[in-house]
C-alpha positions in Angstrom: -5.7 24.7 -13.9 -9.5 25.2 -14.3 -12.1 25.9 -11.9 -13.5 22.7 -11.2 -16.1 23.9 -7.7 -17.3 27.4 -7.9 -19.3 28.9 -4.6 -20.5 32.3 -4.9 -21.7 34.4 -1.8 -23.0 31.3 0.0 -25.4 31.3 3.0 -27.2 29.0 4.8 -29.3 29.5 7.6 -32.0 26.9 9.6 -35.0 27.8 11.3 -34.5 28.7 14.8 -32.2 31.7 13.0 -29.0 30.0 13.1 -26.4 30.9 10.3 -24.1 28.1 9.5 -22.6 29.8 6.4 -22.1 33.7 6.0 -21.4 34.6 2.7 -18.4 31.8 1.9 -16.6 32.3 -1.8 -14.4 29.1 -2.8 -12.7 28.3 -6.1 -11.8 24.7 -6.4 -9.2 23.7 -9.2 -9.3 21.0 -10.9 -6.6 18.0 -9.6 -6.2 19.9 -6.6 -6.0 18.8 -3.3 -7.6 21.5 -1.1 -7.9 20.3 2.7 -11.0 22.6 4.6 -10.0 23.2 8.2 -11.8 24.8 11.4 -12.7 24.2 14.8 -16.0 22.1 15.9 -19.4 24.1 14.5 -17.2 26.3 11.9 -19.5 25.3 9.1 -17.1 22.4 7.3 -19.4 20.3 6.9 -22.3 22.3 6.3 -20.3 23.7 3.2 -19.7 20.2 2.1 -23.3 19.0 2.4 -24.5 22.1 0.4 -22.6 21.7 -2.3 -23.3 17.9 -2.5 -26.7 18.8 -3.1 -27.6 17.0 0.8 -28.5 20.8 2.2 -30.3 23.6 0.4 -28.8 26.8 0.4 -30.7 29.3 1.5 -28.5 32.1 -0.9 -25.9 32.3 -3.1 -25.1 30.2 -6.2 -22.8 26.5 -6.7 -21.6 25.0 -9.3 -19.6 21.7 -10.1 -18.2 21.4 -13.6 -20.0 24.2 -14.9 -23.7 22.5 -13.4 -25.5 24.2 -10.6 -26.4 22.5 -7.9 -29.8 23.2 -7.8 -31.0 24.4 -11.1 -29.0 21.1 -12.5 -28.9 18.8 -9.9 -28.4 15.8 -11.6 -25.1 16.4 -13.4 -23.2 18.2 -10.6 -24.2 15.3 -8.3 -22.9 12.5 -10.9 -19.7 14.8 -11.0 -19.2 14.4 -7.4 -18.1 11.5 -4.7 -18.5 12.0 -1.3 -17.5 10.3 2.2 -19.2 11.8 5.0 -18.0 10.9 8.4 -20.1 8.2 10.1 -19.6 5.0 8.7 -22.9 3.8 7.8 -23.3 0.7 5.6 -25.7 -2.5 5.5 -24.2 -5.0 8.2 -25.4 -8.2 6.0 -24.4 -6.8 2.8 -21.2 -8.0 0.4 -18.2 -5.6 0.2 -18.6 -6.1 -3.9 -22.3 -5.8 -4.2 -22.2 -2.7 -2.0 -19.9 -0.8 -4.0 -21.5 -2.5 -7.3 -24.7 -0.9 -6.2 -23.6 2.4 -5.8 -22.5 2.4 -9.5 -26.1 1.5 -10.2 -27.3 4.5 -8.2 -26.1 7.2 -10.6 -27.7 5.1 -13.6 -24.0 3.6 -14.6 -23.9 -0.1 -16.2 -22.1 -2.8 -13.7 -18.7 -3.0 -15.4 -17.6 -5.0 -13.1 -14.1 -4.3 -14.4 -14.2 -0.4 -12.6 -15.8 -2.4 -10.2 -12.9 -4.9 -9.5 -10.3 -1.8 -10.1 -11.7 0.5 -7.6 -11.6 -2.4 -5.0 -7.9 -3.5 -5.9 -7.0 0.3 -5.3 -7.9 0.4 -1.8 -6.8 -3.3 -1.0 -10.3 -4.5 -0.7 -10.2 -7.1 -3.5 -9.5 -10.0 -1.0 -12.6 -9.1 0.9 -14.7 -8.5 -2.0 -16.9 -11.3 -0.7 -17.2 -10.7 3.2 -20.0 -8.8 4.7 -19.3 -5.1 5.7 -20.3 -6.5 9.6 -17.2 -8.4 9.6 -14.3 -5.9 8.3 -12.3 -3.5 10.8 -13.1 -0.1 11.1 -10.6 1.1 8.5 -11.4 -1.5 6.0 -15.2 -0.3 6.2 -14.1 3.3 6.1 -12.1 1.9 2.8 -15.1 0.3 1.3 -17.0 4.2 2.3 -14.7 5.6 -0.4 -14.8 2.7 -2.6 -18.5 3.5 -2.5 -17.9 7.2 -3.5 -15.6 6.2 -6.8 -17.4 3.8 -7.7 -19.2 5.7 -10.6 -16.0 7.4 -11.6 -16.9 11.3 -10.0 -14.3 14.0 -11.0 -14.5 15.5 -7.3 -14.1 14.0 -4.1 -15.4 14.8 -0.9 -13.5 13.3 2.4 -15.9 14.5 5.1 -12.8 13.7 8.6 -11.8 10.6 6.6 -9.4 9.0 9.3 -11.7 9.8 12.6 -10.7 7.0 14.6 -8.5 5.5 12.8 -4.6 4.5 13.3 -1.4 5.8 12.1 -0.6 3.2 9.8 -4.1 3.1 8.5 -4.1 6.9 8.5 -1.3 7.1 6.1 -2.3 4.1 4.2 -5.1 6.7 3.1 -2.6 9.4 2.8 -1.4 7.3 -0.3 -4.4 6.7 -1.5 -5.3 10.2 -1.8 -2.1 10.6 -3.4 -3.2 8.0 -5.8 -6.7 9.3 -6.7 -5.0 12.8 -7.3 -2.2 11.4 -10.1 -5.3 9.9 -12.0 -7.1 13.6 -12.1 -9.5 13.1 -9.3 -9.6 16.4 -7.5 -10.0 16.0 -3.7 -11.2 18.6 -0.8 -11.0 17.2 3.0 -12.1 18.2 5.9 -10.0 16.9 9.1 -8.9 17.6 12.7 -5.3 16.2 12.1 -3.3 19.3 11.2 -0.3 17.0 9.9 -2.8 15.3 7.8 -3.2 18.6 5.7 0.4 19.9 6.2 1.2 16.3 4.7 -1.1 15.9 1.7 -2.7 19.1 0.4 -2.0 21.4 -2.1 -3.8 24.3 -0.5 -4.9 25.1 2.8 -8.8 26.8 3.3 -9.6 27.6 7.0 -13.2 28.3 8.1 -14.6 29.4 11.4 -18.0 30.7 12.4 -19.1 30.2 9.0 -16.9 32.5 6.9 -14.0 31.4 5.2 -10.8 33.2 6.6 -8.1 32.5 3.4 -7.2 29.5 1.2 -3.9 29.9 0.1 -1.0 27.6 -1.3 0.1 25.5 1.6 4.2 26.3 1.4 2.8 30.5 0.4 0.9 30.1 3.5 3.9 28.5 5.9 6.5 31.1 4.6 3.7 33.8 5.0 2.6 33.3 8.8 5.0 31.0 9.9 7.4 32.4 13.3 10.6 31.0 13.8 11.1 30.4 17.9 14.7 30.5 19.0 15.1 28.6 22.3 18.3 29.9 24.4 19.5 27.5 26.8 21.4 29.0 30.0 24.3 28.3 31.9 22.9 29.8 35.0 18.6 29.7 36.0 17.2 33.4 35.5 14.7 34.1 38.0 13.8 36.5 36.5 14.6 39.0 33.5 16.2 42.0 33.3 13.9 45.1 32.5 16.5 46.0 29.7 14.7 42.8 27.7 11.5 43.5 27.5 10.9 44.4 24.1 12.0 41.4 23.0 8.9 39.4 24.9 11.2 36.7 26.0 9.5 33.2 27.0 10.8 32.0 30.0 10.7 27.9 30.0 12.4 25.1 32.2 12.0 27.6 35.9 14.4 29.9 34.0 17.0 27.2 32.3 16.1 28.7 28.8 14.1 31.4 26.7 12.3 31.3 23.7 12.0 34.5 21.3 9.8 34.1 18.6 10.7 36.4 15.6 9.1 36.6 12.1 10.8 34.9 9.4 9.5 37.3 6.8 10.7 40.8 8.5 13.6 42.7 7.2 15.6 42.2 10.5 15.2 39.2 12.5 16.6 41.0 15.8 18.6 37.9 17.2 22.2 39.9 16.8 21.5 42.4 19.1 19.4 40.2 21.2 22.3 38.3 22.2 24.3 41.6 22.3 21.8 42.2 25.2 21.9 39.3 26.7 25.2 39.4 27.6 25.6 42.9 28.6 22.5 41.9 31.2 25.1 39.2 32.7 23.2 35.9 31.1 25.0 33.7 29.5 24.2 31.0 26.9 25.1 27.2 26.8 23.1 26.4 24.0 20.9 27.8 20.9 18.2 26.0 18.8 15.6 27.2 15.9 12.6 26.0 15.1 9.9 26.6 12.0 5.9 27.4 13.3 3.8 24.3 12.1 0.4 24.1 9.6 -0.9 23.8 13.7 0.7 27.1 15.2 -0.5 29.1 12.2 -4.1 27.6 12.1 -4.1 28.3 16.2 -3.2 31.9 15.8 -5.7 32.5 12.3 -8.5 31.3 14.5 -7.4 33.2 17.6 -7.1 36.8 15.9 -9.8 36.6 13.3 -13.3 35.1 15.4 
């Protein structure tokens, strides 16, 4: 795949001295679906306001197909789609005029065909003629991103897409993100719901305090950091543990009823053998043993915790 976003030693800084961005360096590919996560104030959506052109940088260089942002503003903005988090739209206005008029912004011809085809994609075609005012909060978070397609950009910006929204609604836009990406759109989200990424992306960025800490591959990523937790349920409570177990860092859980040793999937010995070797000889004795994988949530926890 080709590089579709390229940011290049990217900084941004406002007046009272505060630096948002410190140096970020992202490659987008094209018909990705990257999804951008960090904490509250870890510079997402300053990073995705910069490179829509809404924030100046104050160093480094963007591009978006090949046009930079600033020196060619115009081409890299028509490349681009985004929908930023508040939902702000005319109360009064129609659904279909709204999203008609956004074509018009970026110099496009009606059409009403792309139009009507963008609208029957997010299951807004019945509502084409009701005013925003009177559609739920998902429907006019729907007509945000009918809004952003509707002059056929090549990348899409989801600034915390389903804030607020419900499950069902939440992975109605799972699909439709799924959708957007089998017709070549490439798509980079920002979002606070960790099984939204681990559900939908193809790679997994995570900022904090303004410098980007990796993007990798999201299954290279799991299979990288993820710890496997083996919980051991007793037959008898353990008040405490024996001093002959404490290199293995054992978790007590349940006042004693069960332990949990966490052990890294990638290392050349996992340790449980002789764990249980120990156990016994230390007079505990198990009713009960259950595995588990680390989540996209563990390993973006324990990224933010270690690397400030």
């Amino acid at each position: 795949m080709s590089v579709i976003v390229s940011v290049q030693e990217l900084h941004k800084s406002y007046a009272d001295g505060f630096e948002a961005l410190k140096g970020v360096n992202l490659e987008i590919q094209e018909g990705e679906i990257l999804a951008l996560l960090g904490p509250n104030g870890a510079g997402k959506t300053t990073l995705i306001s910069t490179i829509c052109g809404i924030a100046i940088p104050t160093s480094g260089k963007i591009t978006v197909g090949g046009h930079d942002v600033i020196d060619d503003f115009r081409a890299a903005r028509q490349m681009i789609g985004l929908v930023p988090q508040e939902v702000a739209l005319e109360p009064f206005a129609r659904v279909r005029a709204t999203v008609a008029f956004s074509r018009g912004l970026f110099g496009k011809n009606p059409k009403d065909a792309i139009v009507e085809d963008v609208l029957r994609q997010l299951s807004l075609w019945d509502k084409r003629n009701a005013a925003t005012r009177e559609l739920s909060g998902g429907m006019r978070r729907r007509v945000l991103i009918a809004k952003a397609l509707a002059h056929e950009p090549r990348v899409l910006f989801l600034d915390e897409p389903t804030a607020g929204v419900d499950v069902e609604l939440r992975r109605d836009m799972w699909d439709i993100v799924r959708r957007l990406k089998a017709q070549g759109v490439t798509i980079i989200l920002t979002t606070h719901y960790i099984e939204e990424a681990e559900a939908i992306a193809d790679r997994i960025g995570v900022i904090n305090d303004g410098r980007i800490l990796l993007v990798e591959e999201k299954a290279t990523l799991m299979e990288r950091l993820g710890k496997k937790r083996l919980r051991l349920e007793l037959h008898e409570q353990a008040d405490a543990l024996p001093d002959a177990l404490s290199e293995y860092a054992l978790e007590r859980i349940e006042d004693g009823n069960a332990l949990i040793y966490t052990y890294d999937v990638m290392a050349e010995r996992s340790g449980i053998t002789r764990l249980l070797s120990d156990l016994s000889d230390a007079g505990l004795h198990l009713r009960d043993l259950q595995t588990s994988q680390s989540s996209l949530e563990d390993i973006f926890v324990d990224l933010v915790k270690e690397r400030p």
